[in-house]
C-alpha positions in Angstrom: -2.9 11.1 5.5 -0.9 10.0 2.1 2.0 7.7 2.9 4.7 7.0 0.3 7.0 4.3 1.7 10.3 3.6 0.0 8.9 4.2 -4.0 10.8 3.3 -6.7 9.8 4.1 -10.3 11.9 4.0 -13.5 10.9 5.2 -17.5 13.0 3.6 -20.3 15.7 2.4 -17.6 16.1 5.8 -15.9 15.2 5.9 -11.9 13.3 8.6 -11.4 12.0 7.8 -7.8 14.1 5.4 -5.6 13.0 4.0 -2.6 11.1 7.4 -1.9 9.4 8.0 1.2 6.9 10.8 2.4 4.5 11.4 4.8 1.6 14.3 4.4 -0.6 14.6 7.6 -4.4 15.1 7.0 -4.7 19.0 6.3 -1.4 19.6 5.7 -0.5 22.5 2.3 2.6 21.5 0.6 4.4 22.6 -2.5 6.5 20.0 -4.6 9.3 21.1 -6.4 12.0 19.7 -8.9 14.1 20.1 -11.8 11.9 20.1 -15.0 11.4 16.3 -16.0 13.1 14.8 -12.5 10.0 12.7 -11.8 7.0 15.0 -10.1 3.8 14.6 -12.9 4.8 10.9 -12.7 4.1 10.7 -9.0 0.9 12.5 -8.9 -0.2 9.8 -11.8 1.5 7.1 -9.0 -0.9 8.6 -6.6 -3.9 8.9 -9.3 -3.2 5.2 -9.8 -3.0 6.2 -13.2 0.5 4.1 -13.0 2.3 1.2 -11.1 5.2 1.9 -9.2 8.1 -0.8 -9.6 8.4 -1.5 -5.8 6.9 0.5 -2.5 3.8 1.7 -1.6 1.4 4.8 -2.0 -1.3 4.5 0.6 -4.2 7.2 1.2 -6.7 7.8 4.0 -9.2 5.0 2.4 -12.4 7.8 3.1 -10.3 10.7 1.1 -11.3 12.0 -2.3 -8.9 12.6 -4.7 -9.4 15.7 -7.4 -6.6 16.8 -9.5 -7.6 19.1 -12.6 -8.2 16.9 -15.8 -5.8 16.9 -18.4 -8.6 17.3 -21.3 -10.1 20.6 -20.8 -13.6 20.6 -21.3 -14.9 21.5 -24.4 -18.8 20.3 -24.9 -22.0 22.3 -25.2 -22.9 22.0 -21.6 -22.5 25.6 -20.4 -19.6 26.4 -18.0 -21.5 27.4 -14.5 -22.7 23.7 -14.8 -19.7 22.2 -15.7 -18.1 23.5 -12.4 -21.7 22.2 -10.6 -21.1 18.7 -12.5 -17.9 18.7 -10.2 -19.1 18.1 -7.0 -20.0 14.0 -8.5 -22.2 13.3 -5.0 -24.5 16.7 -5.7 -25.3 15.8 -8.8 -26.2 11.8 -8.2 -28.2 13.2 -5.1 -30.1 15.7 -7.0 -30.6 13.1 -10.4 -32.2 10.7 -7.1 -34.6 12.9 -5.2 -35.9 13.3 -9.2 -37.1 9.4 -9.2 -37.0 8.5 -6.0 -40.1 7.3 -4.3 -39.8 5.8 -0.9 -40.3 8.3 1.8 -37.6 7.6 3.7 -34.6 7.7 1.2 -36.4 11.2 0.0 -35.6 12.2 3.2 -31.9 10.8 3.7 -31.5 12.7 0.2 -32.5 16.0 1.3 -30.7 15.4 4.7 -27.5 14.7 3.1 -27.9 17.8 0.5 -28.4 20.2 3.7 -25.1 18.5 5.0 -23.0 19.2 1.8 -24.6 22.8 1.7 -26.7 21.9 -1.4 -28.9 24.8 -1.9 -25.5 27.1 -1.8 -23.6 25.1 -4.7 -24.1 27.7 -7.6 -23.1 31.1 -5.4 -19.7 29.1 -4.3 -19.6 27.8 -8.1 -20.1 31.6 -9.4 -17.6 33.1 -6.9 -14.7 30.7 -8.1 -15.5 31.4 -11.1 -15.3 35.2 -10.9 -11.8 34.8 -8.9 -10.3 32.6 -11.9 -11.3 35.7 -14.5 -15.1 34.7 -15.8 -17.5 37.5 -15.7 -20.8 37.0 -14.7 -22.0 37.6 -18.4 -19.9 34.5 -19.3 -21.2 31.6 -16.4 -24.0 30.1 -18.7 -21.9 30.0 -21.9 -21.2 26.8 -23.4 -17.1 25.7 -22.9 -17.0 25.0 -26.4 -17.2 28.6 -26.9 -13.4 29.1 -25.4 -9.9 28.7 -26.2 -7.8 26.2 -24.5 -6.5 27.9 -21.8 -10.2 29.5 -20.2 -11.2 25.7 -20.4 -8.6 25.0 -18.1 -9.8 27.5 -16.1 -12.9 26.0 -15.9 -11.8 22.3 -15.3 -9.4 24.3 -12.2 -12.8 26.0 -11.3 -14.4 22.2 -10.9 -11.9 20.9 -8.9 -11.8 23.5 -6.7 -15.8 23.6 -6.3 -15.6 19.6 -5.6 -13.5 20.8 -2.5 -11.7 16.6 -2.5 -9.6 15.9 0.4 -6.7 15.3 -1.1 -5.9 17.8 -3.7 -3.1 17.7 -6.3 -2.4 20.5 -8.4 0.3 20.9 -11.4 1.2 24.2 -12.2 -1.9 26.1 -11.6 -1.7 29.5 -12.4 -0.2 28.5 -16.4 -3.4 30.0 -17.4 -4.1 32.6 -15.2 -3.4 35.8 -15.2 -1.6 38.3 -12.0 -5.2 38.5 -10.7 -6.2 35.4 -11.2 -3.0 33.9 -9.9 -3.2 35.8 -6.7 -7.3 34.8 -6.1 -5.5 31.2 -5.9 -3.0 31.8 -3.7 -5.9 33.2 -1.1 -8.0 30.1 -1.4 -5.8 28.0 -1.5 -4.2 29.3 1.8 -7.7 29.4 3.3 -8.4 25.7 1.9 -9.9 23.0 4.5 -8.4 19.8 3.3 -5.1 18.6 2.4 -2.8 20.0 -0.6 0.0 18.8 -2.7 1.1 21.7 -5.4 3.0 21.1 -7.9 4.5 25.0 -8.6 7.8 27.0 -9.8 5.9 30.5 -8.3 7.5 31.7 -5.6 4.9 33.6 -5.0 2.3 30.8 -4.3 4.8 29.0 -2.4 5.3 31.7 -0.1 2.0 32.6 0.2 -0.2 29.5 0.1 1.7 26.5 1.6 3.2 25.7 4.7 5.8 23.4 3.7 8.0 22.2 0.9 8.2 18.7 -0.8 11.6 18.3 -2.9 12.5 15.6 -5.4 16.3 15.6 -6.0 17.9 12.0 -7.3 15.1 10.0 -6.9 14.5 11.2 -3.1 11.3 13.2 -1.3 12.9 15.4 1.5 9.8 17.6 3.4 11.0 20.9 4.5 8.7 22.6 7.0 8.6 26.7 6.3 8.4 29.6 8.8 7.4 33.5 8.5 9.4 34.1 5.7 7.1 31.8 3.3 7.6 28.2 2.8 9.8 28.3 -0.1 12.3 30.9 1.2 12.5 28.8 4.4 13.1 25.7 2.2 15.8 27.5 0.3 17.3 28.7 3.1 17.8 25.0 4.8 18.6 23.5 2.3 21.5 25.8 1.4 22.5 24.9 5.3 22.0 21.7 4.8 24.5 21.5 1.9 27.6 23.4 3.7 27.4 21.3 6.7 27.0 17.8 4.6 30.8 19.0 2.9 32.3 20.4 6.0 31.4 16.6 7.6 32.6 15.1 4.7 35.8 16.9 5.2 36.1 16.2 8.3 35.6 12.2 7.8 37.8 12.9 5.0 40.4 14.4 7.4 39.9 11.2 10.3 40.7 8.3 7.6 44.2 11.0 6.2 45.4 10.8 9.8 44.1 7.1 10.8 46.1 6.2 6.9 49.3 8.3 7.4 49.4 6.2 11.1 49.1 3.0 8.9 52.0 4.1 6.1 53.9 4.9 8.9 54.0 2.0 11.4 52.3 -0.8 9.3 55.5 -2.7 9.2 56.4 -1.8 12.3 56.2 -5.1 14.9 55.6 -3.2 18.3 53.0 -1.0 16.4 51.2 -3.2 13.6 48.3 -4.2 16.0 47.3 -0.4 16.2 47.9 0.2 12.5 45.5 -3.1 11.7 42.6 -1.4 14.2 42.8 1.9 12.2 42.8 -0.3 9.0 39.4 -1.7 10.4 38.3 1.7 11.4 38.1 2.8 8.0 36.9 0.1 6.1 33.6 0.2 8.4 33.2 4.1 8.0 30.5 5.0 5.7 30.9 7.3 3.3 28.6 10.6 3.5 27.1 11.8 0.8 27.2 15.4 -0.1 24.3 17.5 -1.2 24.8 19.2 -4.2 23.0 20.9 -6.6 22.0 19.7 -10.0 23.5 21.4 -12.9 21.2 24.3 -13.8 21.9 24.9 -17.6 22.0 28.1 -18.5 20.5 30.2 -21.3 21.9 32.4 -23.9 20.4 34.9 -26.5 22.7 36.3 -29.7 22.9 40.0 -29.2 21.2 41.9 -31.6 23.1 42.1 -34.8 21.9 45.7 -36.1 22.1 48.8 -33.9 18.7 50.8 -33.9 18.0 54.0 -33.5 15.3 55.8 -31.5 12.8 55.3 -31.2 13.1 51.7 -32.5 9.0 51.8 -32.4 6.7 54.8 -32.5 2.9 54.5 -32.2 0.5 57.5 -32.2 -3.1 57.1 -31.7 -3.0 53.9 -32.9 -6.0 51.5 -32.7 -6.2 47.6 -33.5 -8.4 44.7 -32.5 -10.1 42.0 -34.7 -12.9 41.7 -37.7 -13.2 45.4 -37.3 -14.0 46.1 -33.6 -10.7 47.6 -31.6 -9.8 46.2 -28.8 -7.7 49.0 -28.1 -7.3 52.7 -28.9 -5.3 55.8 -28.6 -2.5 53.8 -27.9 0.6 56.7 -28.1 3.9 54.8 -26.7 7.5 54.6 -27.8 9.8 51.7 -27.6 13.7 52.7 -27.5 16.8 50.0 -27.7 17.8 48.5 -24.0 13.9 49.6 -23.0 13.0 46.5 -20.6 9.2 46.5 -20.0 6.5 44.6 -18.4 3.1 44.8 -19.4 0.4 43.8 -17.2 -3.5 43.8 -16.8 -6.6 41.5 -16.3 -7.0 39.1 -19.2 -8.9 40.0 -21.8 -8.0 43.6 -21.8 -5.4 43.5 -25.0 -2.0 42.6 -24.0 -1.8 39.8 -26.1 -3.3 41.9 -28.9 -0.9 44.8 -28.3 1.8 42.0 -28.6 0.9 41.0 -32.0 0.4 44.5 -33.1 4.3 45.4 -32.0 5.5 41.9 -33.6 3.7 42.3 -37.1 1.1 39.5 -36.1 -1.8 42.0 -36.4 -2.4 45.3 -38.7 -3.5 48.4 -37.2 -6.9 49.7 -37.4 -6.1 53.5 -37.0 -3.3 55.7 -36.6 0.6 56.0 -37.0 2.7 53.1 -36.1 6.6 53.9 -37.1 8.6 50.4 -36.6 12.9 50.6 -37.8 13.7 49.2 -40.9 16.0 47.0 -39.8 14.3 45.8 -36.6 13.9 41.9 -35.8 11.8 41.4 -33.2 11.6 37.8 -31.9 7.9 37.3 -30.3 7.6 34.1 -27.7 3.9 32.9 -27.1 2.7 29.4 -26.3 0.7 29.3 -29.2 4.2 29.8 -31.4 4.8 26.4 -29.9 3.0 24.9 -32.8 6.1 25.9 -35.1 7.7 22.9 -33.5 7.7 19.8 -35.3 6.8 16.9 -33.2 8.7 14.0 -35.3 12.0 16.4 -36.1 15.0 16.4 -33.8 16.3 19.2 -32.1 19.6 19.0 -34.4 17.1 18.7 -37.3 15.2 21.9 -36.2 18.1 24.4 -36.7 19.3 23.1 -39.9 17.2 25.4 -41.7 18.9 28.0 -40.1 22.5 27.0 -40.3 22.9 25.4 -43.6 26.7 26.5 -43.9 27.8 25.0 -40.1 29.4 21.7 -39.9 27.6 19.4 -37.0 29.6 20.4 -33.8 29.3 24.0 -34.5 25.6 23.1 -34.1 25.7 21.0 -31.2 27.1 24.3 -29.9 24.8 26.8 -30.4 22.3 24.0 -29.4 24.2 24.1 -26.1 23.4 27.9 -25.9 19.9 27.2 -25.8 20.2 24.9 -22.6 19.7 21.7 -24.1 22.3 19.0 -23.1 24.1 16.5 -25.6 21.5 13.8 -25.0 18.8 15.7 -26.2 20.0 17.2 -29.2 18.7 13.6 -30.9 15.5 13.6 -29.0 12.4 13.9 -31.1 10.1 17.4 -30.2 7.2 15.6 -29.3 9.7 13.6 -26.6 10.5 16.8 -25.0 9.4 18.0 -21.5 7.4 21.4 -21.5 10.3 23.1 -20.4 12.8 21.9 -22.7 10.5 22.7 -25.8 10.2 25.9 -24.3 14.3 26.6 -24.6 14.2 25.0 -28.2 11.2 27.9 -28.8 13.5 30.5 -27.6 16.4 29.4 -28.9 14.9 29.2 -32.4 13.2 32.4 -32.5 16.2 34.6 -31.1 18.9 32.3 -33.2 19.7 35.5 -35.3 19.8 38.2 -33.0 16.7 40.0 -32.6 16.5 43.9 -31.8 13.8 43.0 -29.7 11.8 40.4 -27.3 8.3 40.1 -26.9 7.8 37.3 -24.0 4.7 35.9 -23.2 4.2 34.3 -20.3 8.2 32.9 -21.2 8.3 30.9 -17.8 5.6 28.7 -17.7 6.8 25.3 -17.8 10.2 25.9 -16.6 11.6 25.4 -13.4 12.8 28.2 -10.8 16.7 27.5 -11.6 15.7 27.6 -15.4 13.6 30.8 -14.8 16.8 32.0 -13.0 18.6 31.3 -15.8 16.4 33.3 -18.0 16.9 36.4 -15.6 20.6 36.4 -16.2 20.7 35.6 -20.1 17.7 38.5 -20.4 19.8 40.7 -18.2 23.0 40.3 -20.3 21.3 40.8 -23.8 21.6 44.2 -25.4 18.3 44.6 -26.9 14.7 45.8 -26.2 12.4 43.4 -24.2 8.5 43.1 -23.6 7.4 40.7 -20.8 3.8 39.6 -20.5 3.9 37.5 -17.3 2.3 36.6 -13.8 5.7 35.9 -12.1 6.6 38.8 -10.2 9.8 37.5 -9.7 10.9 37.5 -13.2 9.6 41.3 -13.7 11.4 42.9 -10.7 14.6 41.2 -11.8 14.6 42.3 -15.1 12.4 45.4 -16.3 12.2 49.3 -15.9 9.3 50.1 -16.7 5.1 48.5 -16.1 2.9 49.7 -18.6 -0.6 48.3 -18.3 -3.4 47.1 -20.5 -6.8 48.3 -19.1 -10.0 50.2 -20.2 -9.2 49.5 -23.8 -6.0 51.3 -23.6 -2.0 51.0 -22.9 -0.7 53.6 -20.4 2.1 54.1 -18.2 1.7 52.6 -14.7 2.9 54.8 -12.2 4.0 52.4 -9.5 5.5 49.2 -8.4 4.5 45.4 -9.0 4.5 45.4 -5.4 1.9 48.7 -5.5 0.2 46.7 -8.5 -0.1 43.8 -6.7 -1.5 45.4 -3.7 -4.5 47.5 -5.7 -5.4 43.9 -7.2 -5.6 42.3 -3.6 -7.3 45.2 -2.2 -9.9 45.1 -4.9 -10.4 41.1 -4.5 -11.0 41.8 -0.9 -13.5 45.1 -2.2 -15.6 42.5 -4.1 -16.2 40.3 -1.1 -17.4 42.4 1.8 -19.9 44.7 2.3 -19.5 48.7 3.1 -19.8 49.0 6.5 -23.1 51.1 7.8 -22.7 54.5 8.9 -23.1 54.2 12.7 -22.5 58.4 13.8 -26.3 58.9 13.4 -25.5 62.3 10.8 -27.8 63.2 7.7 -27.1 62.1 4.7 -27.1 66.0 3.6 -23.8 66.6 6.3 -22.6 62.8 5.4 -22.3 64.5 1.6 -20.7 67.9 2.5 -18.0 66.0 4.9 -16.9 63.8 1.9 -17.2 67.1 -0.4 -15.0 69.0 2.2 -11.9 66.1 2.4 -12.2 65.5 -1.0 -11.7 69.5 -1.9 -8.6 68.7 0.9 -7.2 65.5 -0.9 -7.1 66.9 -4.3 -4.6 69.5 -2.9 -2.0 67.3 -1.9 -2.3 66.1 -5.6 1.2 67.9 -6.5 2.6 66.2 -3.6 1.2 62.6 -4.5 3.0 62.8 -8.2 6.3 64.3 -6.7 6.2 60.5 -4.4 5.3 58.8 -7.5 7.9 60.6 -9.7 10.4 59.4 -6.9 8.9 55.7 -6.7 9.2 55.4 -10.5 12.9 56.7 -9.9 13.7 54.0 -7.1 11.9 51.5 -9.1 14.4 52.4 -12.4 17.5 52.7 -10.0 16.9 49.9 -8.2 16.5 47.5 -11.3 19.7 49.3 -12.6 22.0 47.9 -9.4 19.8 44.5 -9.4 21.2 43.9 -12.8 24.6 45.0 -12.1 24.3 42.8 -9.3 23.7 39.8 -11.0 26.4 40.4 -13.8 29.0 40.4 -11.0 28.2 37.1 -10.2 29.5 35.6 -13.4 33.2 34.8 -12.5 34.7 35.2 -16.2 34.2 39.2 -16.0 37.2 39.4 -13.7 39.1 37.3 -15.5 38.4 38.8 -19.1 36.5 42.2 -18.9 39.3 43.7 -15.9 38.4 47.5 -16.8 34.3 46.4 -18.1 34.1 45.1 -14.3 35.9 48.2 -12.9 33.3 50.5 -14.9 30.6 48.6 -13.2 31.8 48.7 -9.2 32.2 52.5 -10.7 28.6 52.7 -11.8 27.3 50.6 -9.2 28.7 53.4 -6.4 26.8 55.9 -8.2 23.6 54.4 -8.3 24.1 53.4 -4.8 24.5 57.3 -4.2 21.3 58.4 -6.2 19.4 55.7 -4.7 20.0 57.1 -1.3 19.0 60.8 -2.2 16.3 60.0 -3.8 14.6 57.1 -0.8 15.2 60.3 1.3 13.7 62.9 -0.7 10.3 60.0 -1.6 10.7 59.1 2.9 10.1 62.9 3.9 7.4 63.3 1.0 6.2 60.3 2.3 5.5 61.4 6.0 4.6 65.4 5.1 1.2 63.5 2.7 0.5 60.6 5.7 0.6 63.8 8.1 -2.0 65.7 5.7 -4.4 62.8 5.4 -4.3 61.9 9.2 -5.0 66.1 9.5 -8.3 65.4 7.0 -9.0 62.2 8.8 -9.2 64.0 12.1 -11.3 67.1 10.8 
């Protein structure tokens, strides 16, 4: 059990935990979640004893293990299957013993306690982990040195994981993985024996893989328990709850002390009535005043619309090919990028999108083929390794200067406003900065003079769900072309039309859903770990082979029939993503108030989408049901 009793902690002067208290229950999978710098890395090093809180206590079950993923990725010679063995700290000092020991006995006790810990398994359970985070099997017994930051990561995740600790805290896990990789985690940890404490802004892997959410919000730890509908949707959902019935009992205190007070303005002078007015007096001083839960200010973002209109195509490629020192990492790529084009681009790591990314954003130089980009066309491109244009020891203010050498100061406070960043940061060094604010300054920067185009990857690591919210809107509201590379579903069914993919070398069109992709990548994780099933009708292999022959002769007819439903899918895919965003802009208050006819051309538009949604769910439904009846007519024959 971990038991947090009353916790205080401060930094500079500024609470961040105050007499906190939270109790986890041996076993128990929670997510912790929290505005961007409110306090939650500086509990897990409270925890860690990597710190010393100011008053309270952390206590842990005094048997558990603690792992946590290192903050140094590993980068030595030793190669990475044993980096992940090196883990597991008792395997290793049994295994460096039963090498020198010599008394009988303790050889024994050795090999006993290696049979208890499953031993003679540790490098299959090493290897599988290892192929769920992304590492082929060609790559186990490489050294670590041999990779970038982010696959070390991966391999210091891996060695936590393999350790299997009882207590196991987690900071934003899937940073460095990709959509597969991301949803391999969510199944393990789900399935995980011991104890969890996640730190996460994926909705997805707070749905999926805890039970319960853990929320910091002024200094306080509230546990909210989840339910069917995942653990964060159940913890959103209470908590909204929560915060209407805390005002309505405000209001009604609020409401008992007006009438107790008029009855004192009223009658306080009054000599046969001044004994009832002094009880009412005394009535309110000893009523308490509740406090009302409210939300903390989510700052929104805001890009400059692009500041040149492009013409289509706005990029053309035709057989292009690129890649690095001569060998292409992709080919025959023949795609088209048009203004207002909102696309995700997805795929295993490793198979190019990052390299297509650099290609469209001038980064990298073809190898092969045409490649047509507008004259005029800016295109802003957002990676983590662009955070290294930052300067650690420069001020925010200080950053933009270059950029606005003819604005006074408070025109630049503004449009450092626009970024998201409040007046107390715009004097606050870089290297002072929380992930996710340096990630704002990043965008902010990079779009400051209104780009034709995005190119996002992975835009929504470090921030916050109400900051990645925040993104959805201002990405929704800007005029331009974007390109997301990212793992949160979320953030790609809120904002794009269109999933191409990165795989075989090549960048094509994917004909379905994120929900579709994310099923094929779930149903392949679950292909890799079980066996085909034996053949128990007792036919030849020869009729075995004509049977398949004969439905697959069947299933290729329906083919006409499959692309009309994924023709139709694609449709309710584009339509769909049409009204989301319309949806969303009618949320923002001012467009009634100064846009009158803008907001009466979009209840106009959003009535016809509505209508061509409808006819076209129908149309995909009957489709639908006429192919299920087909294959359960091949099934049966």
């Amino acid at each position: 059990m971990l038991t947090i009793k009353d916790l205080s902690y401060s930094i500079v002067g500024r609470p961040l935990l105050e007499k906190a208290s939270l109790t986890l229950p041996g076993g128990m999978k929670a997510g912790f979640v929290g505005r961007n710098g409110s306090g939650k890395t500086t509990l897990f090093n409270l925890i860690l004893k990597h710190l010393s809180p100011d008053d309270g206590d952390i206590n842990v079950h005094p048997k558990w293990r603690i792992g946590t993923v290192a903050q140094e990725a590993p980068s030595n010679e030793v190669t990475i299957l044993n980096m992940v063995l090196e883990a597991d700290v008792e395997r290793s000092l049994l295994l460096k013993q039963a090498e020198t020991e010599t008394d009988p006995s303790r050889i024994s006790e050795i090999h006993m306690r290696l049979a208890d810990i499953e031993a003679h398994t540790a490098e299959a359970r090493a290897s599988n982990i290892l192929r769920g985070l992304g590492f082929g099997s060609d790559q186990h017994n490489d050294p670590c040195s041999s990779l970038s930051g982010g696959w070390r990561m991966r391999v210091a995740l891996a060695g936590v994981l393999f350790s299997q600790p009882d207590l196991l805290l987690l900071d934003e896990p899937t940073n460095y993985l990709d959509l597969e990789g991301a949803l391999w985690l969510e199944k393990y940890l789900s399935t995980y024996p011991h104890t969890i404490f996640l730190i996460s802004h994926d909705r997805g892997l707070l749905n999926r893989a805890v039970e319960a959410i853990v929320h910091l919000e002024h200094g306080k730890l509230t546990l909210y328990k989840g339910d069917h509908k995942g653990a964060y949707n159940t913890f959103e959902e209470t908590r909204r709850a929560r915060m209407e019935l805390s005002v309505k009992a405000k209001d009604k205190q609020q409401a008992q002390i007006d009438h107790m007070q008029k009855f004192i303005d009223r009658f306080g002078a009054s000599a046969t009535k001044a004994k009832q007015a002094q009880s009412r007096a005394k009535r309110i001083a000893k009523l308490q005043p509740l406090d009302v839960m409210v939300d903390e200010t989510s700052l929104p973002f805001s890009f400059p619309q692009p500041k040149n209109a492009m013409a289509s195509p706005m990029l053309n490629l035709e057989d292009v090919s690129v890649g690095y020192d001569g060998k292409a990492i992709l080919s025959r790529i023949t795609q088209r990028i048009d203004p207002e084009d909102r696309i995700a681009l997805v795929g295993v790591n490793g198979n190019g999108k990052s390299t297509f990314a650099k290609l469209l954003s001038g980064d990298l130089a073809k190898m092969d083929g045409v490649f047509h980009r507008g004259k005029k066309l800016e295109i802003a491109y957002f990676a983590q390794h662009q955070m290294d244009i930052l300067k650690p020891q420069q001020t925010v203010l200080e950053h933009i200067e270059p950029l606005t050498p003819h604005m006074s100061e408070s025109q630049r406070r503004s449009r450092v406003a626009q970024m998201g960043l409040t007046t107390g940061k715009m004097l606050t060094l870089a290297g002072n900065l929380s992930g996710g604010e340096r990630a704002r300054l990043l965008l902010g920067l990079i779009t400051f003079n209104g780009p034709g185009m995005m190119i996002l990857d992975e835009p929504t690591n470090h921030l916050d769900i109400d900051s990645r919210d925040a993104l959805v809107r201002a990405l929704n509201n800007y005029k331009g072309a974007v390109l997301i590379i990212s793992h949160d579903r979320h953030l790609i069914d809120a904002t794009v039309d269109q999933i191409w993919i990165a795989e075989e070398g090549e960048i094509r069109v994917l004909d379905d859903d994120m929900e579709g992709y994310e099923r094929s990548l779930l149903a392949k994780l679950s292909g890799n770990e079980r066996k085909k099933k034996k053949d128990s009708g007792g036919r030849s292999a020869v009729n075995r082979k004509k049977e398949r022959q004969e439905a697959a002769a069947k299933r290729a007819g329906l083919s006409p029939l499959r692309k009309e439903i994924q023709q139709a899918e694609k449709k309710i895919t584009l339509v769909q993503g049409k009204l989301d965003r319309l949806e969303i802009a009618f949320e923002n208050t001012d467009l009634y108030e100064g846009e009158p006819e803008k907001a009466q051309d979009m209840v106009r538009q959003r009535g016809e989408l509505q209508t061509e949604l409808a006819a076209v769910e129908a149309s995909w439904m009957e489709k639908s049901d006429a192919l299920e009846k087909a294959l359960r007519e091949i099934k049966g024959s």
